[in-house]
OpenMM code with the backbone's topology and positions (N, CA, C; nanometers):
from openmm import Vec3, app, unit

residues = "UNK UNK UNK UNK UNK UNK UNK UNK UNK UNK UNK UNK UNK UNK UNK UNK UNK UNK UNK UNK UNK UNK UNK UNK UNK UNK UNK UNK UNK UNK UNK UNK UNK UNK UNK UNK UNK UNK UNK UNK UNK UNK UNK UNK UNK UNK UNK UNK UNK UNK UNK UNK UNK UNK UNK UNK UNK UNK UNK UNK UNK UNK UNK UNK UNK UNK UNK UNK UNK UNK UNK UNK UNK UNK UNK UNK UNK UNK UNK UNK UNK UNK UNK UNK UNK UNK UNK UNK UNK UNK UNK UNK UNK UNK UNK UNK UNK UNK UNK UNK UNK UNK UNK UNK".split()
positions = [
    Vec3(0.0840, -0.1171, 0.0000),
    Vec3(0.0000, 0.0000, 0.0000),
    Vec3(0.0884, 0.1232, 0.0000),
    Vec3(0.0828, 0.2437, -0.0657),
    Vec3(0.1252, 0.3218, -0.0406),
    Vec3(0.1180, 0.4552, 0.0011),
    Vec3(0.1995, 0.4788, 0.0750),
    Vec3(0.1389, 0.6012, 0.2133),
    Vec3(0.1826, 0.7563, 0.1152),
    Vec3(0.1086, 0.7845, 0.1863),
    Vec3(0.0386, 0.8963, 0.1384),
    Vec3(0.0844, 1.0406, 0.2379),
    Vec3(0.1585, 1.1311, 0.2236),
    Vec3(0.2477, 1.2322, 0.2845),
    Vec3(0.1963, 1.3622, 0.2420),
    Vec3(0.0378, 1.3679, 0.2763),
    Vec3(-0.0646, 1.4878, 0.2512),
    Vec3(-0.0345, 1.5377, 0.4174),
    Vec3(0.0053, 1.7127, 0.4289),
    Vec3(-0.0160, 1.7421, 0.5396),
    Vec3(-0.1322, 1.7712, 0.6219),
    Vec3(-0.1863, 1.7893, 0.7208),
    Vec3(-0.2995, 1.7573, 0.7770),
    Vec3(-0.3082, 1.7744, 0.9600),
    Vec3(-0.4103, 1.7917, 0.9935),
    Vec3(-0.4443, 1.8209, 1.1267),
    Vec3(-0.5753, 1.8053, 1.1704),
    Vec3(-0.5822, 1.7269, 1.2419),
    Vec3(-0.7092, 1.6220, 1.2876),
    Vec3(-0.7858, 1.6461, 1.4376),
    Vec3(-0.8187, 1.7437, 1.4958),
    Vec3(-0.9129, 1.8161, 1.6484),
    Vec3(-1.0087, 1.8084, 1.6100),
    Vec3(-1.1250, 1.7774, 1.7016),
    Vec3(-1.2493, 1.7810, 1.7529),
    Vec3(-1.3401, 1.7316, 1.5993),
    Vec3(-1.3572, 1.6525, 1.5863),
    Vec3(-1.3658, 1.6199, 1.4290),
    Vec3(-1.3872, 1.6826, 1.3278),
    Vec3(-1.2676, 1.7835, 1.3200),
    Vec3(-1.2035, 1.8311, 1.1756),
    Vec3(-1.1058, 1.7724, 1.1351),
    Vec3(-1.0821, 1.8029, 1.0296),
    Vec3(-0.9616, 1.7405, 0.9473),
    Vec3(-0.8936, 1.8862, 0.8802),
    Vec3(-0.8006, 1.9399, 0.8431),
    Vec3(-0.7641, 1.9882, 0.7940),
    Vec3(-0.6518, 1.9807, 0.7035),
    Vec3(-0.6602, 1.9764, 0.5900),
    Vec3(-0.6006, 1.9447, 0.4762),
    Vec3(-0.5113, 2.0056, 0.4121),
    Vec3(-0.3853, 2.0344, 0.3562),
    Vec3(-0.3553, 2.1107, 0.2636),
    Vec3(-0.4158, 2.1197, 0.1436),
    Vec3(-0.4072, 2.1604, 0.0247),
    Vec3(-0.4722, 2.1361, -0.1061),
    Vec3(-0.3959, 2.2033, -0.2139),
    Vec3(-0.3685, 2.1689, -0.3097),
    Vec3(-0.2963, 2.2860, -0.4250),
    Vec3(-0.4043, 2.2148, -0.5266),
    Vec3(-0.4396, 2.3628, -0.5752),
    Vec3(-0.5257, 2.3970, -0.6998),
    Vec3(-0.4637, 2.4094, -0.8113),
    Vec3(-0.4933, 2.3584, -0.9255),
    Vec3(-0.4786, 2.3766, -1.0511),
    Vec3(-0.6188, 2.4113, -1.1674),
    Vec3(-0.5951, 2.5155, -1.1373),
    Vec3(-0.7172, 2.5862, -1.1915),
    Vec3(-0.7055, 2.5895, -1.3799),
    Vec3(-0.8299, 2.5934, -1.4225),
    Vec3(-0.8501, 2.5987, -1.5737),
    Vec3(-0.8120, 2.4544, -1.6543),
    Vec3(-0.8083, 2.3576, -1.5936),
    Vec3(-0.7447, 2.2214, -1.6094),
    Vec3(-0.8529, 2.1430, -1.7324),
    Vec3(-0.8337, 2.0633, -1.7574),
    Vec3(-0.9190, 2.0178, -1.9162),
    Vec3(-1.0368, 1.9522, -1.8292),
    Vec3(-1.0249, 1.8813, -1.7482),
    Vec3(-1.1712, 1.8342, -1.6093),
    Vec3(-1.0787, 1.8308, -1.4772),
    Vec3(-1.2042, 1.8393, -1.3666),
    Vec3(-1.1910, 1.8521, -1.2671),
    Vec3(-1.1794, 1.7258, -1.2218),
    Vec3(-1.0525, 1.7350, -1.1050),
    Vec3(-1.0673, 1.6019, -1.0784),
    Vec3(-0.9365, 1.5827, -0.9416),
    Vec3(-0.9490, 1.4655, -0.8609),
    Vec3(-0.8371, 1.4683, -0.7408),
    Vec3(-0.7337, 1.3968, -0.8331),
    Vec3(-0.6227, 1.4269, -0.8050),
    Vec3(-0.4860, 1.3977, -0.8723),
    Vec3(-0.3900, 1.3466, -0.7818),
    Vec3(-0.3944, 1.3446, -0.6714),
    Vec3(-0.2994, 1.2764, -0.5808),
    Vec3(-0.2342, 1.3660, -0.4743),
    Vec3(-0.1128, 1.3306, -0.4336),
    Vec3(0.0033, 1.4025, -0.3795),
    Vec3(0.0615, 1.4641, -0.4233),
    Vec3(0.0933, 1.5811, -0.3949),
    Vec3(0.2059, 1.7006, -0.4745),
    Vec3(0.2835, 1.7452, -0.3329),
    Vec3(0.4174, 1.7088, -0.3243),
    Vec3(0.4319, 1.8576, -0.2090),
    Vec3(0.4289, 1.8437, -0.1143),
    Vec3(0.3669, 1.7355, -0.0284),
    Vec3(0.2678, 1.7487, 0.0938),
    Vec3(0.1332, 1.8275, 0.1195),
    Vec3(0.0753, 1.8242, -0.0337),
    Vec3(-0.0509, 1.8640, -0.0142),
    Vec3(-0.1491, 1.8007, -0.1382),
    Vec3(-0.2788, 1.7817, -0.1232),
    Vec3(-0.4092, 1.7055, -0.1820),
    Vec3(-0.3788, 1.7883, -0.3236),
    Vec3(-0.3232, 1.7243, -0.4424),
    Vec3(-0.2955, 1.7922, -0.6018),
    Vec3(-0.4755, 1.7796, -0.6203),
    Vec3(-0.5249, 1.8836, -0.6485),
    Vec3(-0.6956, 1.8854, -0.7412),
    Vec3(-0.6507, 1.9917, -0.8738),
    Vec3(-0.6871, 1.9457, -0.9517),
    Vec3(-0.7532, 1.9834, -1.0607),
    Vec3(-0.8732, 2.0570, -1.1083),
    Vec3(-0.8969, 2.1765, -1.0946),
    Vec3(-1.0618, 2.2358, -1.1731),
    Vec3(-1.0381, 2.3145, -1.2906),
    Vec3(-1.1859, 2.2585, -1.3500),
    Vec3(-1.1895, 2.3145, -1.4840),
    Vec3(-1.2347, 2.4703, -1.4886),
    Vec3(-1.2679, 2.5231, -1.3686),
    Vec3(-1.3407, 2.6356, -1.3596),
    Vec3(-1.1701, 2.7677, -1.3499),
    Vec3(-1.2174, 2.8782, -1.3810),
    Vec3(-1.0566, 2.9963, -1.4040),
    Vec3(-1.0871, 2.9956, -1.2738),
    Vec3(-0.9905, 3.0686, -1.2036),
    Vec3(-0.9750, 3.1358, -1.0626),
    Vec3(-1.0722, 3.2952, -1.0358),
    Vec3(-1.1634, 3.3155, -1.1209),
    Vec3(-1.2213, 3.4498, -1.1079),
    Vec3(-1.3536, 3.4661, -0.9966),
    Vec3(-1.3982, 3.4984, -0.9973),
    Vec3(-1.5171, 3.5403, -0.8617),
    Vec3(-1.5221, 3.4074, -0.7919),
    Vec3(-1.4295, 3.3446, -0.7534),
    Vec3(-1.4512, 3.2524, -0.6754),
    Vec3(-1.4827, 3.0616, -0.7070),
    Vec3(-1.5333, 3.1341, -0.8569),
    Vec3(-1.5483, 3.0042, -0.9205),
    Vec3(-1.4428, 2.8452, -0.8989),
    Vec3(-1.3162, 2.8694, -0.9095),
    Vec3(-1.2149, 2.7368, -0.8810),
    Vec3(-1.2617, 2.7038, -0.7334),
    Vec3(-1.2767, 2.8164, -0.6476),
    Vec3(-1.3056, 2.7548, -0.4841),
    Vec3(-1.4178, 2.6362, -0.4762),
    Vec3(-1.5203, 2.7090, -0.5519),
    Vec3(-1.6275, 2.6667, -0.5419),
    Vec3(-1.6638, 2.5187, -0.5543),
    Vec3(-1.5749, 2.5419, -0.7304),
    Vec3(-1.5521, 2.3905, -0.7549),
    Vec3(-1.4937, 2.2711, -0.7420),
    Vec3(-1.3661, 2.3865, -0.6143),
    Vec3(-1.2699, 2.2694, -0.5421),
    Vec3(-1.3807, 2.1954, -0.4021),
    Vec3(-1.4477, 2.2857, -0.3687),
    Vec3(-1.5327, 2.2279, -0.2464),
    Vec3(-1.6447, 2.1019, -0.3166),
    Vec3(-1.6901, 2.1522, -0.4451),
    Vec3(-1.7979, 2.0029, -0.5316),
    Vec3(-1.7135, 1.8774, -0.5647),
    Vec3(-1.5718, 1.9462, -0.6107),
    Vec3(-1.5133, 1.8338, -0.6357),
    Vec3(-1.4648, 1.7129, -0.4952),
    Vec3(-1.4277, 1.8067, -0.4090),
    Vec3(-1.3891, 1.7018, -0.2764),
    Vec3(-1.5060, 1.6618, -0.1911),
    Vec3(-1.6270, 1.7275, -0.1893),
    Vec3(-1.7596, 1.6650, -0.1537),
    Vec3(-1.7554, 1.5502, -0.1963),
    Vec3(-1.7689, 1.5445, -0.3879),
    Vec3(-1.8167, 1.4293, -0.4224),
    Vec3(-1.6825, 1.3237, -0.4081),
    Vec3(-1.5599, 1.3719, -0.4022),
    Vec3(-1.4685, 1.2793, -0.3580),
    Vec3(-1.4751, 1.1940, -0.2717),
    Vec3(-1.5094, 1.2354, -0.1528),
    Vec3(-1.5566, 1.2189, -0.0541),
    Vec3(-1.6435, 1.1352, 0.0102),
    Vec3(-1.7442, 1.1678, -0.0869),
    Vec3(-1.8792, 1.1334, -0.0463),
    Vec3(-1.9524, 1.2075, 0.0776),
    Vec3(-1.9109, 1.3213, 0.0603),
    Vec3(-1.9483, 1.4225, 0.1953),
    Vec3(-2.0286, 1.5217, 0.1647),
    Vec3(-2.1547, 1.5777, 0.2361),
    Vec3(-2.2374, 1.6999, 0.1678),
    Vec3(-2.0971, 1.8166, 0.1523),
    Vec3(-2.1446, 1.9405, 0.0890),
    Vec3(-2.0796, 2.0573, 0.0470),
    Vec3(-2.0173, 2.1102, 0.1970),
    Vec3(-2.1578, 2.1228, 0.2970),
    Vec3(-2.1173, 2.2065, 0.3542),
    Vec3(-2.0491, 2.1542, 0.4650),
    Vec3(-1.9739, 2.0232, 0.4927),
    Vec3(-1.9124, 1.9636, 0.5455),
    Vec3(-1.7432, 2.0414, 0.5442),
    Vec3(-1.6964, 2.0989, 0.4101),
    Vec3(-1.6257, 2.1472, 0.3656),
    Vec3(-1.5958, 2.2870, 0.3365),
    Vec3(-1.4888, 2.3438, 0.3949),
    Vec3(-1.4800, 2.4838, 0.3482),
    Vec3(-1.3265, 2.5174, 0.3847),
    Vec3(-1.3102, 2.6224, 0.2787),
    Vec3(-1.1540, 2.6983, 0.2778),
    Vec3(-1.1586, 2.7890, 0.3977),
    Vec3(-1.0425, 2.7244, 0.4982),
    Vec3(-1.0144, 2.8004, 0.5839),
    Vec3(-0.8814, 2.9194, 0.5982),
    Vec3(-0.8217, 2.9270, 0.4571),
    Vec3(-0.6978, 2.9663, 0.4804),
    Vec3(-0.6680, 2.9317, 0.3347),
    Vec3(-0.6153, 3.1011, 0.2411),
    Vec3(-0.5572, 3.0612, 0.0668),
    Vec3(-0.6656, 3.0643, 0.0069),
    Vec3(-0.8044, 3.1183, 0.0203),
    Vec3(-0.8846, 3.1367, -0.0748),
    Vec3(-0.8358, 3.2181, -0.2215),
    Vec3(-0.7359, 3.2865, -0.2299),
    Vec3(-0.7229, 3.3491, -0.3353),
    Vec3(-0.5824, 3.3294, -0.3775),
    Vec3(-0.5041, 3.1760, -0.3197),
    Vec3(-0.4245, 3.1580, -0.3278),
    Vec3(-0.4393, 3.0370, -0.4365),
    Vec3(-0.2965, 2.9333, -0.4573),
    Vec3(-0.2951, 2.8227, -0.5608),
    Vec3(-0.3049, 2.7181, -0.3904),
    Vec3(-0.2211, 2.7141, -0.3393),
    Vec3(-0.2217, 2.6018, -0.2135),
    Vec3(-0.3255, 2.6717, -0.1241),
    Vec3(-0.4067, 2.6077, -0.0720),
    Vec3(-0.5265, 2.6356, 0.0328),
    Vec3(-0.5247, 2.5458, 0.1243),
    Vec3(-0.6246, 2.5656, 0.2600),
    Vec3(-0.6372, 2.4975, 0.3256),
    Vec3(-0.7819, 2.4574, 0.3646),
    Vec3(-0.8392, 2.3302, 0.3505),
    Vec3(-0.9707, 2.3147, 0.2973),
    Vec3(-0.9633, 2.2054, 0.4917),
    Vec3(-1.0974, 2.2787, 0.5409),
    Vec3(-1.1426, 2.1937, 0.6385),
    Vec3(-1.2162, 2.1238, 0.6250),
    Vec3(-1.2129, 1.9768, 0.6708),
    Vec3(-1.3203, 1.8948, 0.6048),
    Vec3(-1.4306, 1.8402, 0.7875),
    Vec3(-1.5555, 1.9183, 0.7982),
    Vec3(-1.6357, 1.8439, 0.9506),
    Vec3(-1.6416, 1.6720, 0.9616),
    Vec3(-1.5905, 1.5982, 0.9914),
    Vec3(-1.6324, 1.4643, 0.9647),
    Vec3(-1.6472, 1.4313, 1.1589),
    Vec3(-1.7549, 1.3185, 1.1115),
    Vec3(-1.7129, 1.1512, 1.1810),
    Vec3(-1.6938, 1.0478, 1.1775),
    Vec3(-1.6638, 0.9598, 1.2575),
    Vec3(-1.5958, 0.8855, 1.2863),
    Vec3(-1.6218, 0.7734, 1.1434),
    Vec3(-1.6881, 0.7638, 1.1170),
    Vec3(-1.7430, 0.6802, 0.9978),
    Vec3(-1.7069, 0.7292, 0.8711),
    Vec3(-1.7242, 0.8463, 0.8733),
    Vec3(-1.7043, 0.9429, 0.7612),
    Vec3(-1.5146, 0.9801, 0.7384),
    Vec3(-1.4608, 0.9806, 0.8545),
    Vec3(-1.3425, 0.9537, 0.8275),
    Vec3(-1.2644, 0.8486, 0.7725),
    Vec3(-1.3271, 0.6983, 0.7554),
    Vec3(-1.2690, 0.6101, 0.7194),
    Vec3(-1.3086, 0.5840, 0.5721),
    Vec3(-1.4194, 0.6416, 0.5335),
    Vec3(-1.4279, 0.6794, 0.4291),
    Vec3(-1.3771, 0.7378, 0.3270),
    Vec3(-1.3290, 0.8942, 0.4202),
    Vec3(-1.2428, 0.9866, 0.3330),
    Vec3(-1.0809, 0.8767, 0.3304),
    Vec3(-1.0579, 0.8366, 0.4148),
    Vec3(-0.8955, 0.7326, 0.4077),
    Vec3(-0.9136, 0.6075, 0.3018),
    Vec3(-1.0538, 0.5930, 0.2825),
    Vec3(-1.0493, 0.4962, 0.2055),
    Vec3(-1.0571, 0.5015, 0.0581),
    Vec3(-1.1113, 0.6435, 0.0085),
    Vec3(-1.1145, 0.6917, -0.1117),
    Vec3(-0.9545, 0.7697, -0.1499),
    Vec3(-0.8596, 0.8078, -0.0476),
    Vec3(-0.7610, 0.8429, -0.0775),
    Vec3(-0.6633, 0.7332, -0.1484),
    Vec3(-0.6635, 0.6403, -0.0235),
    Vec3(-0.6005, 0.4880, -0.0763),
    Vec3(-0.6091, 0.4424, -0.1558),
    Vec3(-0.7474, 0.4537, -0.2039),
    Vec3(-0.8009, 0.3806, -0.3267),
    Vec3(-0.7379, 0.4591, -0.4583),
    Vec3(-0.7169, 0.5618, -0.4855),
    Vec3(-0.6514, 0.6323, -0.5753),
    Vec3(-0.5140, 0.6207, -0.6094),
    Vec3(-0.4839, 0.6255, -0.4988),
    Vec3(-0.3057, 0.6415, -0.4890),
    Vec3(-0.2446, 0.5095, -0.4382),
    Vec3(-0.3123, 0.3465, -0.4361),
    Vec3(-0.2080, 0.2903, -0.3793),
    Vec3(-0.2231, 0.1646, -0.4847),
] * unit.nanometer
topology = app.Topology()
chain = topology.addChain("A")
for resn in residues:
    res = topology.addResidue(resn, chain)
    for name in ("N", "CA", "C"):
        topology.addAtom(name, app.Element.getBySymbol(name[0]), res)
């Protein structure tokens, strides 16, 4: 299996994620590890907010987590962000299990 060196911080059931955006991309989509942070892909430009938006639909449905489970806490108008994800306990093994499943 292979491990996965996304940085991250895990209190009171949040998760907090790094993320680097690649905005204007041909589809949206999770791409792996970059860096020590979650590589995504959106097809949407970086203008009124649009790439945020679609980085939060894209890791919902990654996920399998509603929208508002998720939100940029830090780098909204940046390329690397920091995306908080509300989970529990169930819902966390989920999100570990869709990561794995990609990358190992």
């Amino acid at each position: 299996m292979k491990q996965l060196l996304i940085e991250y911080s895990l209190k009171n059931n949040r998760l907090d994620i790094r993320v680097q955006v690649v905005p204007r991309a041909s589809k949206s989509e999770v791409v792996g590890e970059h860096n020590g942070s979650l590589r995504v892909r959106v097809a949407a430009p970086p203008v009124d907010g649009a790439a945020n938006e679609e980085l939060i639909r894209v890791l919902a449905k990654k996920f399998e987590l509603p929208r508002r489970a998720l939100s940029i806490v830090r780098g909204e108008a940046s390329r690397i962000k920091h995306v908080r994800i509300e989970i529990g306990t169930r819902d966390l093994k989920t999100l570990l299990r869709s990561l794995v499943a990609d990358n190992g």
